[in-house]
Residue, then its C-alpha position, 0 to 999 in steps of 0.5 A: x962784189x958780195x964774196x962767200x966769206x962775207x956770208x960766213x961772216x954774217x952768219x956769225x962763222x970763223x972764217x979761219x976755221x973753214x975748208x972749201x971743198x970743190x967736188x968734180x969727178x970726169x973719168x970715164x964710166x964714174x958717177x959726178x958728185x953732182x949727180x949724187x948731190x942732185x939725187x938726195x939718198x945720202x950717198x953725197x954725203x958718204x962720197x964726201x965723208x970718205x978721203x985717202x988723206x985726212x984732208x980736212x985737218x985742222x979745220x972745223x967746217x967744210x964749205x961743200x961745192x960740186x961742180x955742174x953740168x956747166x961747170x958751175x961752183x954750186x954751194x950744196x951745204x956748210x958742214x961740221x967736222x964731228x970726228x974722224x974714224x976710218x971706213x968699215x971693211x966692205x964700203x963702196x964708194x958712191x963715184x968709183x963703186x970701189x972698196x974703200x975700206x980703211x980709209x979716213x971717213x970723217x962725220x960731218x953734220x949740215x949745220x944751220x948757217x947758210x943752209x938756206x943757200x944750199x943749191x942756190x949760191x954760185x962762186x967763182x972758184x977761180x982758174x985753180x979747179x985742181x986744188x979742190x980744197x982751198x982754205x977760206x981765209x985765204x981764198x975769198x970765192x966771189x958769188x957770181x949768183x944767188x938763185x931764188x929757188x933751187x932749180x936746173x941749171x939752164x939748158x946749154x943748148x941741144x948742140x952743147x948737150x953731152x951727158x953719160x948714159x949711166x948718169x941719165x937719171x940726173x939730167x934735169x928735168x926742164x933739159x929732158x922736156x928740151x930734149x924729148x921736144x926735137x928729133x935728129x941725128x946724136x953721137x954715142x961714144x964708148x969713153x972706154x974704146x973710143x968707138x963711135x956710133x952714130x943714130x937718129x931720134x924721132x917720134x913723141x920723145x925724140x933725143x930724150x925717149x931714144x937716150x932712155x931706150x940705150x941706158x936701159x938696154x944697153x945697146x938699143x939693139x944694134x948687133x955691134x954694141x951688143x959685142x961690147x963689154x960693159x961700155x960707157x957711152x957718152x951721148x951728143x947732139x950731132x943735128x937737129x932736125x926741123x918740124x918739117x922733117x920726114x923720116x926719109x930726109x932723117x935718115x939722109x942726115x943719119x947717113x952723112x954723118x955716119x960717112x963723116x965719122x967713118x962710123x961703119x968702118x971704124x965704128x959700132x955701125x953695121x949699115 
């Protein structure tokens, strides 16, 4: 099996010299690494570039992974250590939108080794997601997958979809086809309350036209979203409804689910 640091190897890299590095960020109402890897504006690279801890001592590459929407480990770039400073008063960071001045802001440049594998490489970073810096010489990542061309990933179906509304600009695009292809009936969940609401989706862009209308309003004009204050929604497919589907029969599903979920009750529905 080909293993990450035959690659390094071959591309004339030290090995001993390299910090694997697995981005992953999953709390509430934050933006992933992924999405800002995907949006190419330079804030992965500033996100990256900022540690509490000077993390990255002793090494002079780092090796970058950010996790995917599968949970992929997906190679963005091989990166050259070029100094160490600390951040300028004032500077957010790209995932918490925190000021994080004063902490350890390394330079580091893409360089030309494996540049080419960059959005292409998956590893298996094996059961140790918690220790998102590993030294290469010691952890040989085998590659599960080397992709012709840098793509999406593929869609994981329409009931194993979930994505946060904030962060829908990154969905790919090949999902959001999927996604504006069907109607039925989704789930939103405030990450920060807990409550829930259920709703259908029908018409030219079914799932995806309905997620678009919620992340630029805010509340999709239901009185109850409207109350909360600053929410971060989760949206989930609950059911997909067939061609065949009228609006009444849509409605029906809507229905059953909202008394399924108590949505009325405990939740953000108001009829």
């Amino acid at each position: 099996m080909l293993k990450f640091n035959t690659l390094l190897r071959e591309a004339e890299v030290d090995v001993s010299a390299v910090k694997l590095v697995r981005h992953q960020v999953q709390k509430s109402g934050y933006r992933t690494p992924y999405a800002l890897w995907i949006t190419k504006d330079g804030s992965f690279e500033l996100y990256q570039s900022i540690q509490s801890r000077p993390v990255f001592k002793k090494s002079r590459y780092v090796a970058s992974f950010v996790a995917t929407p599968l949970d992929e480990t997906l190679f963005v770039g091989l990166y050259e250590i070029t100094g160490l400073g600390k951040v300028k008063s004032g500077v957010l960071d790209p995932v918490s939108g925190k000021d994080v001045g004063g902490l350890h802001q390394y330079e580091l440049s893409v360089t030309a080794p494996l540049k080419d594998f960059a959005g292409k490489l998956v590893v298996d970073w094996g059961k140790g997601f918690r220790a998102w810096t590993q030294n290469a010489a010691k952890q040989n990542k085998p590659v599960v997958e080397i992709r012709r061309t840098v793509g999406d990933p593929l869609f994981p179906g329409f009931l194993s979809f979930r994505w946060a509304l904030r962060e829908l600009v990154s969905v790919p695009v090949s999902w959001r086809v999927a996604l504006s292809s069907v109607g039925g009936v989704y789930l939103l969940v405030d990450l920060k309350s807990g409550q829930q609401y259920v709703g259908s989706a029908s018409g030219e862009f079914g799932f995806w036209g309905r997620c678009q209308e919620y992340a630029t309003t805010g509340h999709g004009g239901n009185k109850r979203m409207k109350k909360l204050l600053n929410p971060s929604y989760q949206v989930t497919v609950l059911e997909v409804a067939s061609s065949a589907t009228n609006i009444e029969e849509l409605v029906s599903l809507e229905n059953k689910w909202k008394d399924k979920l108590l949505t009325r009750i405990h939740g953000l529905n108001d009829n």
